[in-house]
N, C-alpha and C positions, 0 to 999 in steps of 0.2 A: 504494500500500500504506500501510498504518497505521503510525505509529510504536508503540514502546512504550509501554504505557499509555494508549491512545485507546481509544476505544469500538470494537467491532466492528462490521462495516458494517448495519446498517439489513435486518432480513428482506424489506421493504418500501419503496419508495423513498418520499420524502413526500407525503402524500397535500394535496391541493387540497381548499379550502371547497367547490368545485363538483362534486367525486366524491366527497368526505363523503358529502353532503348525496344526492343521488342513490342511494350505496350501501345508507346508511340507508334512505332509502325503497324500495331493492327491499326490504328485507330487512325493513320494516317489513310488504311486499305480502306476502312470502313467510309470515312471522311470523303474520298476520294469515288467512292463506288456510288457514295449518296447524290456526289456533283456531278459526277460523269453521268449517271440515270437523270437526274430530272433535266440534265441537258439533254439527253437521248427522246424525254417525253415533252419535252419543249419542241425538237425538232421533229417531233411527229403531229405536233399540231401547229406548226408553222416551220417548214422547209426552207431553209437556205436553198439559195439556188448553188451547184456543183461547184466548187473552188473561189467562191466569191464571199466575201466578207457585208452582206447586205444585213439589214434591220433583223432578220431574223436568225442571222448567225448570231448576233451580238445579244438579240433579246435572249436565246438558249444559254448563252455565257454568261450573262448577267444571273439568270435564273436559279443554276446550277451554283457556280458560286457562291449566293447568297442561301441556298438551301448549305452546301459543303460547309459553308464558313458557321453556321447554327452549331452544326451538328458536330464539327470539331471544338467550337468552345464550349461546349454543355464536357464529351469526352474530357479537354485539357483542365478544364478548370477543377473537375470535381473525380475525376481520374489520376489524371497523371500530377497535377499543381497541389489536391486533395487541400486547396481552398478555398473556404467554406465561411470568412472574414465580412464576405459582403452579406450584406440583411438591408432588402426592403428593394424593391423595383428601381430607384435612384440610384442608388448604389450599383444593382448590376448590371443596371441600363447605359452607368459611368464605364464601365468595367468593361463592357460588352464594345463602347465605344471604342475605347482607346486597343481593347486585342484588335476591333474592326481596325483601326487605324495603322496596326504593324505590321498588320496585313497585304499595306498595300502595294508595296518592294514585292510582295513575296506575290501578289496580284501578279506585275508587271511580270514575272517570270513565267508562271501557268500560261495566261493571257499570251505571252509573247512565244514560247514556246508550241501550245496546241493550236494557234495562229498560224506560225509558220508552217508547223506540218499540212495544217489544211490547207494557206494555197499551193504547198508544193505537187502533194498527190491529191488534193482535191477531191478527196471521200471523207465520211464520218468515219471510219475507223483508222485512217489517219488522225485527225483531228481527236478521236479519244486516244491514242497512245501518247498525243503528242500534248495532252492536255498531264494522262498520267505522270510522264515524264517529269512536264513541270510544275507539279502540284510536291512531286517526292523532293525536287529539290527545293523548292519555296516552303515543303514542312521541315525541313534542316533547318534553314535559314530561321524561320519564325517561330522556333523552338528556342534561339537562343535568346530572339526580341523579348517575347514573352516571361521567357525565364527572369529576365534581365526589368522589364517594366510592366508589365502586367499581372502577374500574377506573385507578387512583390510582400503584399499581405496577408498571404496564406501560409499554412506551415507546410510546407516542401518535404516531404518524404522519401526522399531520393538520396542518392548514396553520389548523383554528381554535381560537380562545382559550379 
């Protein structure tokens, strides 16, 4: 048992670089499978036209995105960051902003990445690899953002620096 005045015990016990690093990447798959699909069912009710970047590619990317980037900070915050600091809609609504905001480096990567694949081979399954591609590398990148500004008042369970 605890003494007086110690911290309470840990929701989580500590987490290792090697189940980090793992968890992350399901949750990068899962993150990634949720954007790539509602861009898939975006493009099924509204068609780009073949290697063209028109209203309807963009509306699909926006779409998917914005579903992908939900559903990775629900996972990061309360998964992998297991902070739990924020209370009351203002708070995670602050919260929610500013992960949306580190996001957006790692935006410009996916975006520019599953971009170019599409007008090079001008299919959707270009366009999804090349979207996967640069979602895996913009989850690197905005793993450190977050660590580093985001998820800042949480207690970090993780075994790295």
């Amino acid at each position: 048992m605890s003494g007086a005045g110690s911290e309470a015990a840990p929701a989580q016990a500590q987490m290792s670089l090697a189940r980090l690093a793992t968890l992350y990447a399901a949750f990068g798959v899962v993150s990634t499978i949720a954007n790539l699909g509602a861009q898939w069912g975006s493009r099924a009710a509204w068609s780009p036209a073949p290697g063209t970047l028109d209203l309807a590619y963009w509306f699909a990317l926006a779409v998917g995105t914005g579903v992908g980037l939900v559903v990775k900070f629900v996972l990061d915050k309360f998964f992998i960051f297991d902070d739990r600091a924020a209370a009351g809609a203002k708070q995670h609504g602050t919260q929610f902003a500013l992960y949306t905001a580190m996001g957006i480096a790692t935006t410009v990567i996916f975006w520019g990445a599953q971009s170019a694949a599409f007008v090079i081979w001008a299919t959707d399954m270009a366009a999804t690899v090349g979207g996967a591609v640069g979602l895996g590398i913009g989850y690197v990148v905005k793993y450190q953002l977050d660590k580093r500004f985001v998820f800042t008042a949480g207690a970090r369970k993780d075994g790295a620096a």
